[in-house]
FIKOL-386044 format. One record per residue (C-alpha): x, y, z; residue in one letter. Coordinates in steps of 0.25 Angstrom, whole numbers, plus 5000, padded with zeros to 4 digits. Layout:
+------+------+------+-----+
|    X |    Y |    Z | res |
+------+------+------+-----+
|    X |    Y |    Z |   A |
...
+------+------+------+-----+
***
This chain:
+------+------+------+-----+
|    X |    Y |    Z | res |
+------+------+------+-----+
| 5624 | 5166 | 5717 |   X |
| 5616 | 5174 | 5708 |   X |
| 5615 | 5188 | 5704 |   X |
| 5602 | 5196 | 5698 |   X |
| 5605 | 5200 | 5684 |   X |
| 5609 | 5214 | 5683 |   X |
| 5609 | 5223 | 5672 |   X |
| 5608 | 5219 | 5660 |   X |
| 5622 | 5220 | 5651 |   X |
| 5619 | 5226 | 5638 |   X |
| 5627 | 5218 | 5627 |   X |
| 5642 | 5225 | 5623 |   X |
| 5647 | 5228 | 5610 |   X |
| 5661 | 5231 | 5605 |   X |
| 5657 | 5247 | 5608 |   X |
| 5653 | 5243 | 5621 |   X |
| 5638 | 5239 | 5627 |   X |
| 5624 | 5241 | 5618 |   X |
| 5617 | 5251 | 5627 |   X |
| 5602 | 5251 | 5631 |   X |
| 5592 | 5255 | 5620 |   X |
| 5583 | 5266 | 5624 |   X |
| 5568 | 5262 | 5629 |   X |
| 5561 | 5270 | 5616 |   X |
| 5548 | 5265 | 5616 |   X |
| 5542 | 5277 | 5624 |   X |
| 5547 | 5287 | 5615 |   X |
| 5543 | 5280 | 5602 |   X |
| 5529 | 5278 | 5608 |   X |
| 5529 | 5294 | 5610 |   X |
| 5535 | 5297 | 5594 |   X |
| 5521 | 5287 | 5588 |   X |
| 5512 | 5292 | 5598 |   X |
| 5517 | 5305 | 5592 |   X |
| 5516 | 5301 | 5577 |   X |
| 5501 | 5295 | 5581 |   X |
| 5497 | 5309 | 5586 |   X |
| 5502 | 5316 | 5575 |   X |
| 5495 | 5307 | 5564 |   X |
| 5481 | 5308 | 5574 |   X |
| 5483 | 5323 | 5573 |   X |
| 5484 | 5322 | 5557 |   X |
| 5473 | 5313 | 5554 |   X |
| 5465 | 5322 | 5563 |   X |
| 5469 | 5334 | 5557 |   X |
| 5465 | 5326 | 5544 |   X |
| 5451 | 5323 | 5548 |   X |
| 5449 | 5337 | 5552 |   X |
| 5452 | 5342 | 5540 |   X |
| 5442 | 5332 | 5532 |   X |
| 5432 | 5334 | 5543 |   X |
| 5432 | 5351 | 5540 |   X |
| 5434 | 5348 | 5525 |   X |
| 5420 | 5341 | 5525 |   X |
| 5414 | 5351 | 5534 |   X |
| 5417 | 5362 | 5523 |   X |
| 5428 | 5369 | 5530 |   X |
| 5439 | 5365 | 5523 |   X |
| 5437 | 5358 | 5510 |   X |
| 5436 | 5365 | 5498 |   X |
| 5426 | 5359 | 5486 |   X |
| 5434 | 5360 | 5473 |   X |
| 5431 | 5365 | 5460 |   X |
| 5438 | 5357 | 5447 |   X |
| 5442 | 5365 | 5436 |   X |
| 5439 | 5358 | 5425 |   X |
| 5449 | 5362 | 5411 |   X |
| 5440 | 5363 | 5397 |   X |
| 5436 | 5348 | 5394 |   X |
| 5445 | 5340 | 5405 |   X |
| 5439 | 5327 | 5411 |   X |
| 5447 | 5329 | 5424 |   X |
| 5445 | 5316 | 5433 |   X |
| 5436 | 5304 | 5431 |   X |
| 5430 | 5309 | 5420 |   X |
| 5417 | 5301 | 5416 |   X |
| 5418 | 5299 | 5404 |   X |
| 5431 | 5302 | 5392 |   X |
| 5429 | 5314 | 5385 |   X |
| 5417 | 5315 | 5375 |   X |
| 5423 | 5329 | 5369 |   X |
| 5422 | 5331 | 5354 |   X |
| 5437 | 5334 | 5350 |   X |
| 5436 | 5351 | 5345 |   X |
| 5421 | 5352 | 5345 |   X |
| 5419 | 5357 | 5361 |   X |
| 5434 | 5368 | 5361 |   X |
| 5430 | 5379 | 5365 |   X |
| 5438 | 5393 | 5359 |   X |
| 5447 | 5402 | 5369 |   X |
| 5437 | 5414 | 5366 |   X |
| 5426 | 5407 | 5370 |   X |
| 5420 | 5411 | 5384 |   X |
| 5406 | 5414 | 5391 |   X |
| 5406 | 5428 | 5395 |   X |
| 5409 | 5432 | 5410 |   X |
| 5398 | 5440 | 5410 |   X |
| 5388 | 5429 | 5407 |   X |
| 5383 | 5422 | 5420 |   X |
| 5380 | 5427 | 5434 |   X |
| 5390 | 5427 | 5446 |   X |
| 5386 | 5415 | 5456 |   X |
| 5395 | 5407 | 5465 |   X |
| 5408 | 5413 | 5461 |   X |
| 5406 | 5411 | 5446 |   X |
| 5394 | 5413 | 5437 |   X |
| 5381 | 5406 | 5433 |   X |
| 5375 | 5406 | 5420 |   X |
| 5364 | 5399 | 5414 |   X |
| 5365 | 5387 | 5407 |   X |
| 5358 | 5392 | 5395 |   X |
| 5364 | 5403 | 5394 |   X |
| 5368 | 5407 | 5380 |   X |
| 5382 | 5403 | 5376 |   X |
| 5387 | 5396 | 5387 |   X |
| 5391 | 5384 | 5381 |   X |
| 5398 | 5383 | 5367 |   X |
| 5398 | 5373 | 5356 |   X |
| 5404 | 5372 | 5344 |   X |
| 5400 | 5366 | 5331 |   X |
| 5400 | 5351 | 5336 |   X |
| 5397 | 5345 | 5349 |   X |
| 5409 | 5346 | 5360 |   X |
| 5405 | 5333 | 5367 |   X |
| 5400 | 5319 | 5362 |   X |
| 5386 | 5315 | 5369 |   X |
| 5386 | 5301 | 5363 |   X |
| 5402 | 5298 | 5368 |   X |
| 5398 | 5302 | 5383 |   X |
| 5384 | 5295 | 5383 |   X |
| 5392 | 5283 | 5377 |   X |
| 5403 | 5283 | 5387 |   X |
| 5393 | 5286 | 5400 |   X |
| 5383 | 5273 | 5395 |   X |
| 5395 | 5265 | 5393 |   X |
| 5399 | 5266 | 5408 |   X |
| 5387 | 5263 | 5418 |   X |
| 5395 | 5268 | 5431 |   X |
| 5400 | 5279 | 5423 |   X |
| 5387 | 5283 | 5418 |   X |
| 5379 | 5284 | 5432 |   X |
| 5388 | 5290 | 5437 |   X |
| 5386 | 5300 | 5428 |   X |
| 5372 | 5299 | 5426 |   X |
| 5372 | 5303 | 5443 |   X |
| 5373 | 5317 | 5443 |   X |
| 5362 | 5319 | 5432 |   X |
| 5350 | 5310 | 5438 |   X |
| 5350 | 5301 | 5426 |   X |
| 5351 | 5286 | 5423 |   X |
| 5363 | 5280 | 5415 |   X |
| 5352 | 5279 | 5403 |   X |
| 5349 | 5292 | 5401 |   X |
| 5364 | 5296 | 5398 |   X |
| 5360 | 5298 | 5384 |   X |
| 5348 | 5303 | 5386 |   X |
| 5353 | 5314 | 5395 |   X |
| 5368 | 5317 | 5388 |   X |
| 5356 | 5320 | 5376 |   X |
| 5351 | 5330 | 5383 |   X |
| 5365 | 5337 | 5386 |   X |
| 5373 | 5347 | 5374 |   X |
| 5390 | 5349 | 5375 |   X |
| 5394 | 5363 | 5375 |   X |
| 5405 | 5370 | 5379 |   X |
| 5407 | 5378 | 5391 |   X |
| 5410 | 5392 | 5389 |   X |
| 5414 | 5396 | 5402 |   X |
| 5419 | 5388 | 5415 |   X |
| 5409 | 5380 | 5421 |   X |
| 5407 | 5375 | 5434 |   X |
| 5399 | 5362 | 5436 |   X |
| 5399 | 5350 | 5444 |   X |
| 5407 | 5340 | 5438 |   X |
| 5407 | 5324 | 5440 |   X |
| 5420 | 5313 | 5440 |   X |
| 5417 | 5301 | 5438 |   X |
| 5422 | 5295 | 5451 |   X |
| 5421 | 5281 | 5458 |   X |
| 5409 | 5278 | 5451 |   X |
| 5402 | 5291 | 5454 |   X |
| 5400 | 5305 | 5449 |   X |
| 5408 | 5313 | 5460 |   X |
| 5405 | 5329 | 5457 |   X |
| 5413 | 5340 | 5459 |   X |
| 5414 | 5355 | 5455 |   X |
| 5421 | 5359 | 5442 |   X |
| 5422 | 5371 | 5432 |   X |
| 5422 | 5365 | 5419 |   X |
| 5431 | 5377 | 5409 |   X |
| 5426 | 5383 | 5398 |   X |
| 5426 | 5376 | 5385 |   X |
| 5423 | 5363 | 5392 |   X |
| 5414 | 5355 | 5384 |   X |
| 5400 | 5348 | 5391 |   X |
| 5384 | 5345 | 5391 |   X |
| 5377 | 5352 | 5394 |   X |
| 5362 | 5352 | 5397 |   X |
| 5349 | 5360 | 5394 |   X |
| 5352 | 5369 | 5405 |   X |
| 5366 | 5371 | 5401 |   X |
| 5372 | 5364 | 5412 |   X |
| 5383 | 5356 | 5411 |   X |
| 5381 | 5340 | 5412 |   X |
| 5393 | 5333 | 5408 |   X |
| 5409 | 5337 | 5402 |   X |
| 5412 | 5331 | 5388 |   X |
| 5426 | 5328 | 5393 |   X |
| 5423 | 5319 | 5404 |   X |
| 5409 | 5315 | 5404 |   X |
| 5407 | 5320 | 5417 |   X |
| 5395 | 5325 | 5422 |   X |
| 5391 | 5339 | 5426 |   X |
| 5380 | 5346 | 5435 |   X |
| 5378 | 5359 | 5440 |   X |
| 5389 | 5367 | 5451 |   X |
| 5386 | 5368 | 5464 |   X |
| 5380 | 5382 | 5470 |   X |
| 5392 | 5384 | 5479 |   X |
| 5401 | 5395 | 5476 |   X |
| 5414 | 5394 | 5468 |   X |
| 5422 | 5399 | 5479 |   X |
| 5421 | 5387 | 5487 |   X |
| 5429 | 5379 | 5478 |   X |
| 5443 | 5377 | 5475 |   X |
| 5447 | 5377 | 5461 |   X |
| 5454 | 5364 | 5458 |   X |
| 5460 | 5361 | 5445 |   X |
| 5469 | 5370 | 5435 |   X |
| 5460 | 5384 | 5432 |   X |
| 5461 | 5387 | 5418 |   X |
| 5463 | 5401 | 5412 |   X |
| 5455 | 5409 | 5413 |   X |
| 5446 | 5402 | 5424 |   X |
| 5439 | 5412 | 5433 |   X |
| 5430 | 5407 | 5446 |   X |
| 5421 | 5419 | 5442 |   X |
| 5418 | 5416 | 5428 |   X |
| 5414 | 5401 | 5433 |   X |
| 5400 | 5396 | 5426 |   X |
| 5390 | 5388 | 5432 |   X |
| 5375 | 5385 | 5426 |   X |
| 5364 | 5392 | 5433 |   X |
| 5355 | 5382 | 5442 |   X |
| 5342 | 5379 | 5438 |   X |
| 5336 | 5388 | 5447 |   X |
| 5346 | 5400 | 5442 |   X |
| 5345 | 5409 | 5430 |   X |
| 5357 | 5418 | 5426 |   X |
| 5351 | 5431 | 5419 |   X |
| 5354 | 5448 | 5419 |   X |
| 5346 | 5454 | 5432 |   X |
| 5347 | 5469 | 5432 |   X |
| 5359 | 5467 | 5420 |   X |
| 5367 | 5457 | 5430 |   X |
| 5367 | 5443 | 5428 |   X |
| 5362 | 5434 | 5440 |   X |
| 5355 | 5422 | 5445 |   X |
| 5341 | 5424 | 5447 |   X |
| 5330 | 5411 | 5451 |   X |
| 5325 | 5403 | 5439 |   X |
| 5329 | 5395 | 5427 |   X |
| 5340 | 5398 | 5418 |   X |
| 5334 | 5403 | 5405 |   X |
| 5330 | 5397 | 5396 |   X |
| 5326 | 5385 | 5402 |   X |
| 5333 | 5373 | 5398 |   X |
| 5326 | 5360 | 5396 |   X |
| 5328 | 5344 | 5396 |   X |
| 5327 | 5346 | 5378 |   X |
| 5327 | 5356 | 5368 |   X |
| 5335 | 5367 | 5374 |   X |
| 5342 | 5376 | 5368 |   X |
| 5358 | 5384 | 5373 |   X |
| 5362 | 5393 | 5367 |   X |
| 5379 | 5388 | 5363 |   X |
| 5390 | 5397 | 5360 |   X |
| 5395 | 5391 | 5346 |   X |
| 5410 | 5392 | 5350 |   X |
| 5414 | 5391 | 5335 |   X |
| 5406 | 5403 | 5329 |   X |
| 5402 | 5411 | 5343 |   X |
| 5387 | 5409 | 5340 |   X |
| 5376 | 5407 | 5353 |   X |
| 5367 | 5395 | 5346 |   X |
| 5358 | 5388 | 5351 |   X |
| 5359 | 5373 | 5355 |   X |
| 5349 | 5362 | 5357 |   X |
| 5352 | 5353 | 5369 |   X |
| 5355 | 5339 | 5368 |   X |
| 5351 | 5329 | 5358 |   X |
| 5364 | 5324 | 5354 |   X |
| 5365 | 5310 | 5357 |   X |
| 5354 | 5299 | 5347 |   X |
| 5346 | 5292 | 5359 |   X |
| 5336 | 5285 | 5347 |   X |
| 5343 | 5272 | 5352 |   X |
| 5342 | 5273 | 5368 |   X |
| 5328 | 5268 | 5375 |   X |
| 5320 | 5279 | 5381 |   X |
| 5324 | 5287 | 5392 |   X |
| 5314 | 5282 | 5405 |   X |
| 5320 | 5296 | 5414 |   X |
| 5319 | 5308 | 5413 |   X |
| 5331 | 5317 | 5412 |   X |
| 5335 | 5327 | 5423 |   X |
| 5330 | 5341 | 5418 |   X |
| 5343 | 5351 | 5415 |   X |
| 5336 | 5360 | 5426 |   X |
| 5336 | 5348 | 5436 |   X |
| 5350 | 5346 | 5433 |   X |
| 5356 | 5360 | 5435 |   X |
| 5355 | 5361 | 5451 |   X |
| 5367 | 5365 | 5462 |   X |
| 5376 | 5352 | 5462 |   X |
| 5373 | 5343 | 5474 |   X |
| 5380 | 5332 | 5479 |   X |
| 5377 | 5318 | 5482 |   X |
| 5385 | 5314 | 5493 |   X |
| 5394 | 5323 | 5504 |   X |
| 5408 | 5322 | 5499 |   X |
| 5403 | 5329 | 5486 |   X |
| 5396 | 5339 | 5491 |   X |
| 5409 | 5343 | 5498 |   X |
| 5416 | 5341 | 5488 |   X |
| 5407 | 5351 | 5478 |   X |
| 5405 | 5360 | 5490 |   X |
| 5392 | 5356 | 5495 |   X |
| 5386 | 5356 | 5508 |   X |
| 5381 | 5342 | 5508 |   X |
| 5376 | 5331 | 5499 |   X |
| 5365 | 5335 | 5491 |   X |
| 5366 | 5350 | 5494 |   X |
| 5369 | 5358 | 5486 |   X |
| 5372 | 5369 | 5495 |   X |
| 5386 | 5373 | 5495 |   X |
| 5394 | 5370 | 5507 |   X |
| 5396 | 5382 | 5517 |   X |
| 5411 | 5381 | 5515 |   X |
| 5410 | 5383 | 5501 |   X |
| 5403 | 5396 | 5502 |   X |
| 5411 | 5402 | 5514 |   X |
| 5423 | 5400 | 5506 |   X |
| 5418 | 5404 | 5493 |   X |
| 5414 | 5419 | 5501 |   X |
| 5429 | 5419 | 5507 |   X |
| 5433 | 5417 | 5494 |   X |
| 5427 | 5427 | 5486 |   X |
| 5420 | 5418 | 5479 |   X |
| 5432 | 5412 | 5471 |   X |
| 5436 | 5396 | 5472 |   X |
| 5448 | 5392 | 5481 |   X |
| 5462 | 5390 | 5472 |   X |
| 5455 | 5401 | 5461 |   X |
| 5466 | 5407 | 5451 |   X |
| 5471 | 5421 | 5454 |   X |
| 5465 | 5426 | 5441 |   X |
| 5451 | 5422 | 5448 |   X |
| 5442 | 5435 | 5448 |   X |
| 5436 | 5440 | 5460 |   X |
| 5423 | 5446 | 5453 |   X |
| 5411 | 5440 | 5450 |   X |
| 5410 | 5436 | 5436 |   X |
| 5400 | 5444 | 5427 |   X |
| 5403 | 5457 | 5435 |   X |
| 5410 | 5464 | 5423 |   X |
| 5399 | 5464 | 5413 |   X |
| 5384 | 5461 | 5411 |   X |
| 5382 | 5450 | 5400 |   X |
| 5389 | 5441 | 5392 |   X |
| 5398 | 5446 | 5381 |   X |
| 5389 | 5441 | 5368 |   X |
| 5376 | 5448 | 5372 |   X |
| 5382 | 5461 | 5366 |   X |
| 5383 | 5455 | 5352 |   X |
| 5372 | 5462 | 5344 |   X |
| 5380 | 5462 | 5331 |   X |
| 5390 | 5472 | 5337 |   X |
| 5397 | 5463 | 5346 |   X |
| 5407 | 5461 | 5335 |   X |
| 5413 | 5475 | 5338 |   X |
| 5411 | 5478 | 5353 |   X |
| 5418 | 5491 | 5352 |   X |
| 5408 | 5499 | 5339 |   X |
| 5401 | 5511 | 5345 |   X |
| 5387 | 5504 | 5347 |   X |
| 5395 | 5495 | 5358 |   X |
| 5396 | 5509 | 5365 |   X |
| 5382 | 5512 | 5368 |   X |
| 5380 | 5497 | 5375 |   X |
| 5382 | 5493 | 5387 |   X |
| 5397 | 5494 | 5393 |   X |
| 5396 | 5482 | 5399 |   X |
| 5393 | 5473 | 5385 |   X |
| 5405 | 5478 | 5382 |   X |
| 5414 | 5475 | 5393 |   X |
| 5408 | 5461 | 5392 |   X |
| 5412 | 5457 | 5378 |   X |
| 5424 | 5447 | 5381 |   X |
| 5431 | 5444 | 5369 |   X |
| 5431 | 5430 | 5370 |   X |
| 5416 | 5425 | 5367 |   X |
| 5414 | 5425 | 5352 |   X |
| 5398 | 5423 | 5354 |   X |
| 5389 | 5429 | 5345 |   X |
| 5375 | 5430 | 5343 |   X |
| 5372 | 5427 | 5359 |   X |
| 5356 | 5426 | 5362 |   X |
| 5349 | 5437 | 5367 |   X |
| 5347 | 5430 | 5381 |   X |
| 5360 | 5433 | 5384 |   X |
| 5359 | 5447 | 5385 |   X |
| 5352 | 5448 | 5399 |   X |
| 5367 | 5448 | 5401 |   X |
| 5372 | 5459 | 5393 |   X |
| 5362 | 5471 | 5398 |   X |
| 5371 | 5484 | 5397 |   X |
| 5373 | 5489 | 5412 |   X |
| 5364 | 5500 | 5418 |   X |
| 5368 | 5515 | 5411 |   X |
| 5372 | 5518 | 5427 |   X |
| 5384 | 5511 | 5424 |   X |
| 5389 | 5525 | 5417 |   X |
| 5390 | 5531 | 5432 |   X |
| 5399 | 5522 | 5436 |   X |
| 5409 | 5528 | 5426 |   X |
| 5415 | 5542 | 5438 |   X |
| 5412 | 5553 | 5432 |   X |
| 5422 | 5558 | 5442 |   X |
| 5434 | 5552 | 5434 |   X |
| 5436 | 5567 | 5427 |   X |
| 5428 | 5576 | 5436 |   X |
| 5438 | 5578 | 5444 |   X |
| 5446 | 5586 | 5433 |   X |
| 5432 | 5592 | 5429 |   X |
| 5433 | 5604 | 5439 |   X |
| 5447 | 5608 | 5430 |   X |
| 5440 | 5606 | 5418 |   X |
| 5431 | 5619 | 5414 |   X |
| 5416 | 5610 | 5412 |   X |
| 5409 | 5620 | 5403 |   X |
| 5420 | 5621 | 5392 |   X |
| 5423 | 5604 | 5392 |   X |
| 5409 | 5600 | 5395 |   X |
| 5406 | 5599 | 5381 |   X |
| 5417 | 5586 | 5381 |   X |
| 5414 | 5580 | 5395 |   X |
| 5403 | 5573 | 5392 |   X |
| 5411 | 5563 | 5382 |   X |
| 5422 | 5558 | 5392 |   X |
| 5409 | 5553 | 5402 |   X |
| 5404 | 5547 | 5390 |   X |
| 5413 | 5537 | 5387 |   X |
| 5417 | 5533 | 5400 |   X |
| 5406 | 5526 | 5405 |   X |
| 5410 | 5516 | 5393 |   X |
| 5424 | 5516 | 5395 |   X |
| 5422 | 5512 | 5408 |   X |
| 5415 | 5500 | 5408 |   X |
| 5424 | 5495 | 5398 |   X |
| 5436 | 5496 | 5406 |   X |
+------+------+------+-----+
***
């Protein structure tokens, strides 16, 4: 007879039978759904995050500070610097008065007298960075893209271009040479960095890295984010950038601001004229553009070149991830983004990851002109007694550190002495209040001199 199989007998060991194993699979299948939905829940929180930051609402456009001759990244070409002719002295600085507030800095002209320095010798060598640019095809059109220009007319248009040094930090739009392309981005180039620069005293390309340049965006400077180590002494405030083509920095009622029209004077394509600052000797001389390199042995030129005018516009992008990335609304806008400007208001105007020493006043809000318009022969003793019967405001606005002399007479549209009102601002209610103690008809004969020198000790403090 047989009997149906029973149960089945799980084998024995010395220490008795092995029991069942657990049936698992339920609960491992439980534990990876759970680590799928986790990793869905991530990478949606990731696309998110890129979907807001290229709407504006979270990404933030960075501004590279740039430290006095240093190629950074992807530079185009190696430095073209001449070794001691381009270093700039400690004491040598534009004035904070010079310029007009605009855009959480300060614009000034391009012509505007003593804004770039030389000394004796060229900073830069024109005929090492054409070399170097014609010698690399891929290099050179790349280059050559954010000007309008052929490879050919490297030389011809590098002949148009003077180095200087700047005497203030710049912002421009700077250029890497990345993947085969120009890729732009916003920088502030520190003072005593040495570049070209063209008719319009606008800077075109950096000695120390052959990168090209273009005008800023018009977007505000608090939109940004600082990246990079600031330097000391950086302020947001006292920030440059070149007046448009369209804008002209001059003295409106005694205050500097931007009004409608060309920059004066007028820069042309050849034969003009800045006035440099001779860092050497402190002398404002002036300086004919270009002409540096011997083109006797290249054929004609069949273009014409871009005007400096033409050139000096709002950056604008050409594709949609560098307008984002420069804070731009879109591709060949140059509008800023909206984001920008909301945050730049929130901010008070000062760029995201700003030093503490940042300043929360405008720049230029202390005097009225520049420090080297008050130098009429006396500006070697500020404090002799004819100093006395100028304006307060020249004095205060003398900074110790620009050793300039002989400024042009342009200039002074931005040292106008303020209005004689300013002597009201001075109380005349600091001491009355002791006048009722004080018996007026035997002390009035000394009065007078107390109110006398207290509107000039007032303005000096």
């Amino acid at each position: 007879m047989t009997y149906p199989p029973g149960f089945p007998i799980h084998p024995s060991t010395p220490f008795g039978a092995i029991p069942p194993q657990p049936q698992n699979r339920r609960a491992l299948t439980l534990v990876l759904g759970a680590i799928v939905v986790v990793l869905a829940l991530v990478l949606a929180a990731g696309i998110v995050f890129v979907v807001k930051a290229r709407k504006g609402d979270i990404y933030v456009p960075g501004l590279t500070l740039a430290a006095a001759n240093d190629p950074g990244i992807d530079p185009f070409t190696d430095p073209v610097l001449v070794a001691g002719a381009g270093n700039l002295p400690g004491n040598v600085a534009l004035s904070a008065s010079v310029g007009a507030p605009d855009m959480g800095g300060r614009a000034v002209n391009g012509t505007e007298a003593g804004l770039y320095a030389t000394g004796d010798t060229s900073a830069c060598d024109t005929a090492a960075l054409s070399d170097r640019l014609m010698a690399d095809p891929a290099t050179a059109a790349a280059w050559t893209s954010v000007f309008g220009i052929s490879t050919a007319a490297i030389p011809h248009y590098l002949n148009t271009l003077t180095p200087v040094v700047l005497t203030a930090d710049t912002w421009v739009t700077n250029h890497t040479y990345t993947s085969g392309r120009a890729e732009p981005f916003q920088s502030v180039l520190q003072r005593g960095t040495s570049v070209y620069v063209d008719a319009a005293g606008v800077p075109r390309t950096m000695c120390s890295s052959g990168n090209p340049l273009a005008p800023p965006v018009s977007a505000p400077l608090g939109g940004y984010r600082l990246e990079g180590q600031p330097w000391p002494g950086y302020q947001s405030r006292e920030v440059t950038r070149i007046a448009y083509n369209n804008q002209n920095v001059t003295a409106v009622s005694r205050t500097s601001m931007i009004v409608p029209g060309a920059p004066t004077p007028v820069a042309e394509t050849s034969g003009s004229v800045l006035q440099l600052l001779n860092f050497l000797t402190g002398e404002i001389l002036p300086r004919t553009m270009g002409g540096l390199l011997d083109l006797s042995g290249l054929p004609p030129l069949s273009e014409l070149l871009p005007t400096p005018a033409d050139l000096n516009t709002p950056f604008a992008a050409g594709t949609d991830e560098d307008a984002e990335r420069n804070g731009l609304l879109e591709a060949g806008n140059p509008a800023a983004a909206p984001a920008v400007v909301e945050r730049a208001a929130k901010d008070n105007g000062l760029p995201a990851v700003a030093p503490a020493s940042d300043s929360s006043e405008q720049p230029g809000s202390g005097a009225s002109g520049p420090a080297e318009a008050p130098s009429s022969g006396s500006s070697e003793n500020p404090a002799s007694p004819k100093s006395e019967s100028e304006s307060p405001a020249s004095q205060t606005a003398v900074p110790p550190e620009i050793p300039r002399s002989a400024p042009p007479a342009d200039t002074s549209t931005y040292e106008a002495p303020p209005p004689a009102e300013t002597h009201t601002e001075t109380p005349t209610t600091t001491e009355p209040t002791t006048s009722e103690y004080v018996p007026p008809p035997e002390e009035s004969g000394q009065a007078p001199e107390p109110p006398a020198e207290v509107p000039y000790s007032s303005p000096a403090a």
